[in-house]
Kinemage of the C-alpha trace (Angstrom):
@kinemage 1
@onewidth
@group {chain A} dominant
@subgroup {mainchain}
@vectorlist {calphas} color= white
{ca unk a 1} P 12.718 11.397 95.118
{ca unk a 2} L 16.502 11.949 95.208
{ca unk a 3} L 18.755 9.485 96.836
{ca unk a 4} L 20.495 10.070 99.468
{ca unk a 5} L 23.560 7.282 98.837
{ca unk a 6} L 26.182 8.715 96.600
{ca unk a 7} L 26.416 5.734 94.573
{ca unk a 8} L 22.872 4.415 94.262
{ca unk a 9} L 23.231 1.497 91.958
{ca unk a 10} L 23.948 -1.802 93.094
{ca unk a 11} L 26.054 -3.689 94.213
{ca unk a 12} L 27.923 -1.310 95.220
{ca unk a 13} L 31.280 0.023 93.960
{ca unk a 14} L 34.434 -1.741 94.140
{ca unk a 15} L 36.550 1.633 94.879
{ca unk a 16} L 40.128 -0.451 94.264
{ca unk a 17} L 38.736 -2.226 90.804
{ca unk a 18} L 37.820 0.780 89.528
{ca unk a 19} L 40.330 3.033 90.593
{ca unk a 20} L 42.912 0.941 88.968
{ca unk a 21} L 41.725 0.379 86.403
{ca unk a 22} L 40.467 3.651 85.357
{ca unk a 23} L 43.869 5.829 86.151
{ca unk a 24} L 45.421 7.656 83.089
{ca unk a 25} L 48.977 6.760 82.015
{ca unk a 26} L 48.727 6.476 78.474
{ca unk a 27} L 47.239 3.794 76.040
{ca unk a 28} L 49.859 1.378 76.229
{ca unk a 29} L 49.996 1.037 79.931
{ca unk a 30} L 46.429 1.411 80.299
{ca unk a 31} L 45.985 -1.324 77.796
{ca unk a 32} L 48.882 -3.147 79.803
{ca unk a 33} L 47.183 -2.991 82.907
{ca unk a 34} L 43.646 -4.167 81.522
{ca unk a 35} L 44.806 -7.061 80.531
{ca unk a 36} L 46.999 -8.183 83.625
{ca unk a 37} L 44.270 -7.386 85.493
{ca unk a 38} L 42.086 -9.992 83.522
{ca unk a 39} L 44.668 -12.505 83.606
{ca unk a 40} L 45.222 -12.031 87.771
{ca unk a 41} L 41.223 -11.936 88.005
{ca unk a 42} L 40.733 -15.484 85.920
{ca unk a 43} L 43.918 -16.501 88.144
{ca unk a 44} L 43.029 -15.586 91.660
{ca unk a 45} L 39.019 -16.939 91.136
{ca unk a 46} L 40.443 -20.154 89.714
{ca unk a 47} L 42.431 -20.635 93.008
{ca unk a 48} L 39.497 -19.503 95.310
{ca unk a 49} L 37.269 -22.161 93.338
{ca unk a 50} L 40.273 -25.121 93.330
{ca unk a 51} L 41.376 -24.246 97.111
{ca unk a 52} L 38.781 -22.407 99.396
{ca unk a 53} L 35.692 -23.557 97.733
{ca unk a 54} L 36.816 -26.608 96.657
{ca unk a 55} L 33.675 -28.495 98.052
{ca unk a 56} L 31.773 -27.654 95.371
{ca unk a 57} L 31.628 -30.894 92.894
{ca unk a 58} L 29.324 -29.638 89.681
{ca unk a 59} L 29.223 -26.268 88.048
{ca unk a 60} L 26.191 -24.893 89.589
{ca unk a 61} L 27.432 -25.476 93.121
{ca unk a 62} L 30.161 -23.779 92.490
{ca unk a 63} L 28.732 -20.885 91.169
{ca unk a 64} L 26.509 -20.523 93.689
{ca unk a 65} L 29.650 -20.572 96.387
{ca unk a 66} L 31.359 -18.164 94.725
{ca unk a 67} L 28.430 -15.872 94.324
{ca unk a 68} L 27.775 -16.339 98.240
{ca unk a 69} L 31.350 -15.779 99.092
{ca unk a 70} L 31.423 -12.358 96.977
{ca unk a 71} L 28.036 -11.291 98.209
{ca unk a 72} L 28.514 -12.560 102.298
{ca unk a 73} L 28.246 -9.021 104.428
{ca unk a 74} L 27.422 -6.745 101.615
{ca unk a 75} L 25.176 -4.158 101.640
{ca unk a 76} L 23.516 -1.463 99.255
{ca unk a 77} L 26.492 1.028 100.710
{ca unk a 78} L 29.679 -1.311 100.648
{ca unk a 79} L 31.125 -4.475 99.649
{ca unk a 80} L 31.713 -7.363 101.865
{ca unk a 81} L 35.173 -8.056 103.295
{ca unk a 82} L 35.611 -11.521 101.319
{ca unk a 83} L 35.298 -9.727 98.303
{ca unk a 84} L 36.951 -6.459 99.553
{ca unk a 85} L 40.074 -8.503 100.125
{ca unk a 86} L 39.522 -10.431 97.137
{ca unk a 87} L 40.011 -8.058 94.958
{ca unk a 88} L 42.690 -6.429 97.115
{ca unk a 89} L 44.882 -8.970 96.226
{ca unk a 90} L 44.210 -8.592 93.121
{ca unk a 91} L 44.697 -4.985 92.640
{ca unk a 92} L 47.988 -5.130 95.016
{ca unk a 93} L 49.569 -7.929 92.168
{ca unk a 94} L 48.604 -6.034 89.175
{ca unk a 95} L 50.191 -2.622 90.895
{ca unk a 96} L 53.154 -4.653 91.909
{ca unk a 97} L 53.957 -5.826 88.535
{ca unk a 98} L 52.851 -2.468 87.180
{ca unk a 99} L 55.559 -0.652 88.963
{ca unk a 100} L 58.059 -3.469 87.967
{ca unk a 101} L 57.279 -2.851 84.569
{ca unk a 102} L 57.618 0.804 84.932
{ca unk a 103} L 60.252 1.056 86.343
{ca unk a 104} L 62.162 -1.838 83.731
{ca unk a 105} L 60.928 0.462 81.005
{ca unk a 106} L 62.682 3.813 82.470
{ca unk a 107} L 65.881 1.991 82.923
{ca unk a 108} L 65.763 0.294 79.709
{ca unk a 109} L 65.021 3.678 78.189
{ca unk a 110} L 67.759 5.433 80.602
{ca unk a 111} L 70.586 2.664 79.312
{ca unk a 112} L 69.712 2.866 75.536
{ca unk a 113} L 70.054 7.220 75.877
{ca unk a 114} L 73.166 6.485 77.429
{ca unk a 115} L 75.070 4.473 74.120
């Protein structure tokens, strides 16, 4: 029997996550971007865990809230809005900085054709 959800695994997709992360623009940005994206992940969940979940005292609590605040509205069709925005913010840093860094690259390349 054939599914009838486009994406039947779960949990479901997160569309932003994987659309960043799986855009061509050559090894070295791609590579680039990977690992920003790690570091901003590790980042942002540290400060979620320190600031918004910080009544959590041992290891397993907090696990547990951070599983439940990823998982809260969720279904087998979409993500939750916690975690929608979650990674949102993620995503919107990593782009940010991406362009920065584009863009510092095609100036720095523009001034050094220019000597």
């Amino acid at each position: 029997m054939a599914s009838s959800h486009p994406f039947p695994g779960f949990p479901p997709p997160d569309h932003a996550i994987r659309d960043l992360l799986t855009r061509s623009q050559g090894e070295e940005e791609e590579k680039n971007r990977m690992l920003h994206f790690l570091h901003v992940l590790f980042e942002k969940t540290r400060n979620l865990l320190e600031i918004n979940l910080n009544e959590a005292k041992t290891r397993s609590e907090r696990i547990t809230m951070f599983r439940e605040y990823v998982t809260a509205g969720q279904n087998i069709e979409r993500v939750g809005e916690d975690r929608r925005e979650f990674y949102k913010t993620i995503v919107d840093e990593v782009e940010a900085v991406s362009l920065v860094y584009y863009l510092s690259s095609v100036f720095l390349h523009f001034t050094e054709d220019g000597e």
